[in-house]
Jmol script that loads the backbone (N, CA, C; Angstrom):
load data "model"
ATOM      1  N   UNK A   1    -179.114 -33.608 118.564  1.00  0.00           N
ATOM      2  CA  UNK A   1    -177.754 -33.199 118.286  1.00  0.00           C
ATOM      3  C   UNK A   1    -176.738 -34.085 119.000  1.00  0.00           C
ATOM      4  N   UNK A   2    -176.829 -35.204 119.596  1.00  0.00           N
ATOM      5  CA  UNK A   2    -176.006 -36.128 120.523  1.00  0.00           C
ATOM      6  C   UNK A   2    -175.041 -36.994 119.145  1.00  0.00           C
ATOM      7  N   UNK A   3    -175.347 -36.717 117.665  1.00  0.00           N
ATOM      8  CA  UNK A   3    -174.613 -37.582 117.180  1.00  0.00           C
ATOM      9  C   UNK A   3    -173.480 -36.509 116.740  1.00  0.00           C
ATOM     10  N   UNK A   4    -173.048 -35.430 117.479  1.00  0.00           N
ATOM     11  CA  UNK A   4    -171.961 -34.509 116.296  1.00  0.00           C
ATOM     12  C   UNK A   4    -172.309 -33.477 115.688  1.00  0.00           C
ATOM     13  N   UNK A   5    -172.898 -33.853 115.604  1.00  0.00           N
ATOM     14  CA  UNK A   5    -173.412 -32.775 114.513  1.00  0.00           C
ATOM     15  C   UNK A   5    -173.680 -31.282 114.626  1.00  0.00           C
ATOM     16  N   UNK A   6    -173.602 -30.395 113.797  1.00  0.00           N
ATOM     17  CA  UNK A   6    -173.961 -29.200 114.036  1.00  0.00           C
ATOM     18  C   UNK A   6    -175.681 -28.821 113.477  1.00  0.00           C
ATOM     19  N   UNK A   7    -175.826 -27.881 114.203  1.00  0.00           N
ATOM     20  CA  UNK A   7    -176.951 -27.034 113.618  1.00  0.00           C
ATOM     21  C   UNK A   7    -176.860 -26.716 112.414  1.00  0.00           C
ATOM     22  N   UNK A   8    -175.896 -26.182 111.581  1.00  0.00           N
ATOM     23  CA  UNK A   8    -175.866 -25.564 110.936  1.00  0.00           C
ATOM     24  C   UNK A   8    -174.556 -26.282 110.342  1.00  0.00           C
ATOM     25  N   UNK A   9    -175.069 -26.613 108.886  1.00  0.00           N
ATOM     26  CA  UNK A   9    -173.926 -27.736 108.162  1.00  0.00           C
ATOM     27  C   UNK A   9    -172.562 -26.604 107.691  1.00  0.00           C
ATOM     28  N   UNK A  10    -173.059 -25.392 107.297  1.00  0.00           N
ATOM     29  CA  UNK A  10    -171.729 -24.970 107.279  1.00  0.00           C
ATOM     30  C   UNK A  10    -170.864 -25.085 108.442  1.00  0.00           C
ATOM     31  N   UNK A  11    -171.257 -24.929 109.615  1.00  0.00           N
ATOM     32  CA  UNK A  11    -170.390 -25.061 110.623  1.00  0.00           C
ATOM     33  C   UNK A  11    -169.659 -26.190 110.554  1.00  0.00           C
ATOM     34  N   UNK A  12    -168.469 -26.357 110.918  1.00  0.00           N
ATOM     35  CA  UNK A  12    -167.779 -28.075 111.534  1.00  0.00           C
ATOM     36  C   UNK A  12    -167.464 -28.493 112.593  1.00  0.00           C
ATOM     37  N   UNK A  13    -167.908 -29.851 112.934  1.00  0.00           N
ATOM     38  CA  UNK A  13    -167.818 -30.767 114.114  1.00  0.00           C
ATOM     39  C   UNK A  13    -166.647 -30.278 114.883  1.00  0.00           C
ATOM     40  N   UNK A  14    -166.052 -30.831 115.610  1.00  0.00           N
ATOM     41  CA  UNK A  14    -164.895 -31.027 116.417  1.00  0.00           C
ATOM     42  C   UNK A  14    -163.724 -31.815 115.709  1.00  0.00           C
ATOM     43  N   UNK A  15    -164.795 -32.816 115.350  1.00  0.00           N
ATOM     44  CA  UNK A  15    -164.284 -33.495 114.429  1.00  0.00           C
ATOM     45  C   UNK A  15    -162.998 -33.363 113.103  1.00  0.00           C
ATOM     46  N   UNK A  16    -163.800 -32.648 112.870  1.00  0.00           N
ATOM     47  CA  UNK A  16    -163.982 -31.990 112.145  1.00  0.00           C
ATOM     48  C   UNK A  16    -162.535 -31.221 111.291  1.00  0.00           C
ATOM     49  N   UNK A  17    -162.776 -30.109 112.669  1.00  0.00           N
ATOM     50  CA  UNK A  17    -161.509 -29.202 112.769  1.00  0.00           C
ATOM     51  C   UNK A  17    -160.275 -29.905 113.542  1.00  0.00           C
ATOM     52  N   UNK A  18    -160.404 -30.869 114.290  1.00  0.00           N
ATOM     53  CA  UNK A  18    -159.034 -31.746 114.444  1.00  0.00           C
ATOM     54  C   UNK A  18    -158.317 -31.827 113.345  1.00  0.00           C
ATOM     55  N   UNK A  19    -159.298 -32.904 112.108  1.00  0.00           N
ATOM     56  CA  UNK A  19    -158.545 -33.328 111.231  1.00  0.00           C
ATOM     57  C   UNK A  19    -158.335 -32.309 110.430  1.00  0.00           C
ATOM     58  N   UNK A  20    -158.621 -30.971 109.928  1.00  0.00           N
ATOM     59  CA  UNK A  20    -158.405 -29.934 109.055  1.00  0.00           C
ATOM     60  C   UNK A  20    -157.280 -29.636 109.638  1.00  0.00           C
ATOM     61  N   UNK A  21    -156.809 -29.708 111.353  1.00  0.00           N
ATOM     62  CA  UNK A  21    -155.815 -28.954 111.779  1.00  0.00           C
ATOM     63  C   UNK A  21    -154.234 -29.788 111.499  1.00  0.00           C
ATOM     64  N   UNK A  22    -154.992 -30.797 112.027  1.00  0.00           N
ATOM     65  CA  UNK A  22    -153.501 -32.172 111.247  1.00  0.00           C
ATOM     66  C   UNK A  22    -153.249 -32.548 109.705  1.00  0.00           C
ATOM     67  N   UNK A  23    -154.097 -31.484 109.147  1.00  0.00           N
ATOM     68  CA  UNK A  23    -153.694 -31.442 107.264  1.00  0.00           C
ATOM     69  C   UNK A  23    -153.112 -30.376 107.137  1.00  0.00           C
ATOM     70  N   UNK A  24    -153.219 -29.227 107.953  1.00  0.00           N
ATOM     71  CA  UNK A  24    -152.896 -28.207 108.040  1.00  0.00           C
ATOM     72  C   UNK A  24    -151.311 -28.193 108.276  1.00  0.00           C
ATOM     73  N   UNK A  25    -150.748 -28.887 108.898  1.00  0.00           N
ATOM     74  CA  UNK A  25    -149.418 -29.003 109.831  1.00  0.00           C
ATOM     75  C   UNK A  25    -148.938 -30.163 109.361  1.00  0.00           C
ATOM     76  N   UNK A  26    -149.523 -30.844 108.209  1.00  0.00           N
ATOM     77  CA  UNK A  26    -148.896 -32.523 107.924  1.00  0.00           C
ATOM     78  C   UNK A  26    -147.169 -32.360 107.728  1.00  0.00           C
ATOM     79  N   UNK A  27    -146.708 -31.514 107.079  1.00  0.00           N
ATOM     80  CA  UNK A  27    -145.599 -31.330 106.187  1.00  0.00           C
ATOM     81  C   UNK A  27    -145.038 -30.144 107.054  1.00  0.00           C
ATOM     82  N   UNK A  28    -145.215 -29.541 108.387  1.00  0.00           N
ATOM     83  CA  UNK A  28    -144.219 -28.856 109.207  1.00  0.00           C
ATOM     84  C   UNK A  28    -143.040 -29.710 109.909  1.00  0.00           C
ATOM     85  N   UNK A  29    -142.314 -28.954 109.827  1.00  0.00           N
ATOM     86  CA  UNK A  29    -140.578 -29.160 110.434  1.00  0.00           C
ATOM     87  C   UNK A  29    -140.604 -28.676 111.816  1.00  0.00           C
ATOM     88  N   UNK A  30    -140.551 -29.502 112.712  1.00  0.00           N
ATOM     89  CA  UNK A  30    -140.485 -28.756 113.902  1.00  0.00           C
ATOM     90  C   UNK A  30    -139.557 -27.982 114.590  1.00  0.00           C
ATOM     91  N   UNK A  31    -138.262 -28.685 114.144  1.00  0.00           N
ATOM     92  CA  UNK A  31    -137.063 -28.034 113.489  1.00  0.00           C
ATOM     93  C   UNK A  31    -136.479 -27.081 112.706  1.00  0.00           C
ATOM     94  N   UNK A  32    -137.458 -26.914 111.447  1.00  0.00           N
ATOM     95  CA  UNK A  32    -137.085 -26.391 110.790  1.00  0.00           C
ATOM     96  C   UNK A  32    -137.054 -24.799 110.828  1.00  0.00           C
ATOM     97  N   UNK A  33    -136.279 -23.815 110.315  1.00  0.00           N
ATOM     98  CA  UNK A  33    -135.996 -22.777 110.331  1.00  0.00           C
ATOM     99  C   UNK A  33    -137.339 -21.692 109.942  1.00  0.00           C
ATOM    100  N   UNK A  34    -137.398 -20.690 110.982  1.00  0.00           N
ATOM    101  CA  UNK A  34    -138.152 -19.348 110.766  1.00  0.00           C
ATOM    102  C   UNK A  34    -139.949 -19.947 111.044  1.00  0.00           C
ATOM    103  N   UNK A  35    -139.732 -21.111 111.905  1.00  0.00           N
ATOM    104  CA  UNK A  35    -141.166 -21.673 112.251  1.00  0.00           C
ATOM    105  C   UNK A  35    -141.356 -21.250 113.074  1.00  0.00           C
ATOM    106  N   UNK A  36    -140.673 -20.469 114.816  1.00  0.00           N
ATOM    107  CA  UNK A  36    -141.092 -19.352 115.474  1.00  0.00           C
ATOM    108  C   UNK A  36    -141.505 -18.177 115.049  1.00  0.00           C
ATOM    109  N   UNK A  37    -141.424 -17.843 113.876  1.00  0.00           N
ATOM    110  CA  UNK A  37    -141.151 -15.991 113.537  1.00  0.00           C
ATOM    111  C   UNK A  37    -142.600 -15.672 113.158  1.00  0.00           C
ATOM    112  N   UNK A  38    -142.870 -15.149 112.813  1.00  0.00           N
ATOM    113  CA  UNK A  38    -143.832 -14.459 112.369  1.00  0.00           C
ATOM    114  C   UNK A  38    -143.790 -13.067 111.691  1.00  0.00           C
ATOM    115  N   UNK A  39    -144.690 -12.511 110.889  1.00  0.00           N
ATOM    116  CA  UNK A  39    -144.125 -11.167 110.082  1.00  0.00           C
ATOM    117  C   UNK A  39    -143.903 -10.069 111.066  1.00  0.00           C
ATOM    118  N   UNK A  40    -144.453 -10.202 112.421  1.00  0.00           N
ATOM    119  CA  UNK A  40    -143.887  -9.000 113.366  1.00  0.00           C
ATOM    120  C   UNK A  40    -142.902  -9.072 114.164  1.00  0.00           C
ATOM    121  N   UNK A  41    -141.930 -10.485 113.846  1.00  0.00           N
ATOM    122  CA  UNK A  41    -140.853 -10.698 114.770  1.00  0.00           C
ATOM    123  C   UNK A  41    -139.166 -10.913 113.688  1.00  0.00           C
ATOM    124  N   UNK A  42    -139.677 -10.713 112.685  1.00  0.00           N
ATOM    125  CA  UNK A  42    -138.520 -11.293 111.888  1.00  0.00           C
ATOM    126  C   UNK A  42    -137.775 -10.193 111.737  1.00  0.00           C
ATOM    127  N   UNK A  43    -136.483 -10.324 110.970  1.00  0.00           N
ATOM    128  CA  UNK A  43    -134.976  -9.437 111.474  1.00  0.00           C
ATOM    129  C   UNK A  43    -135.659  -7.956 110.482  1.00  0.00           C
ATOM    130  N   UNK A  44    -135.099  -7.172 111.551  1.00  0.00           N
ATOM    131  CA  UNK A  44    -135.432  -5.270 110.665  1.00  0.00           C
ATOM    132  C   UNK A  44    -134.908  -5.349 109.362  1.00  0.00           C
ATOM    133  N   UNK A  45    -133.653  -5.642 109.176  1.00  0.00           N
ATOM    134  CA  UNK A  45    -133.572  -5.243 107.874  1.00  0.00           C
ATOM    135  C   UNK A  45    -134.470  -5.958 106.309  1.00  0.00           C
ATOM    136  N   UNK A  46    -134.828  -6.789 106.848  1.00  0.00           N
ATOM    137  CA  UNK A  46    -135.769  -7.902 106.089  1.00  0.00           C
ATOM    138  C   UNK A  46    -136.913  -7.315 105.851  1.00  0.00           C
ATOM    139  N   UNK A  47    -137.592  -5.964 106.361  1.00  0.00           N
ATOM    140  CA  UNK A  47    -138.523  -5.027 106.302  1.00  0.00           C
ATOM    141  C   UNK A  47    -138.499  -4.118 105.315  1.00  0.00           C
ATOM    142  N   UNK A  48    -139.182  -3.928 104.440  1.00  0.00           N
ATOM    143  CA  UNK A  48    -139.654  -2.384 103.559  1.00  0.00           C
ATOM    144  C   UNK A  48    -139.715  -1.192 104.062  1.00  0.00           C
TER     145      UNK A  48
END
end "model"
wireframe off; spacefill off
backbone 0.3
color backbone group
């Protein structure tokens, strides 16, 4: 196992999940608006 690899191919490398995480975030605004919030922090009336 010294080359990477996992036991188990469904699993992923390190590798792996770096680059899934920087495809993940390619096109975020760091700037941009309502990128702190989350659905349990955003304004009450904006709620059902």
């Amino acid at each position: 196992m010294a080359s990477g690899k996992p036991e188990d191919a469904r699993k992923m490398t390190d590798e792996q999940r770096e680059v899934e995480k920087q495809l993940e975030h390619q096109h975020d605004d760091p700037d941009g608006p309502g990128l702190g919030q989350s659905r349990d922090n955003t304004a009450e009336e904006t709620s059902r």
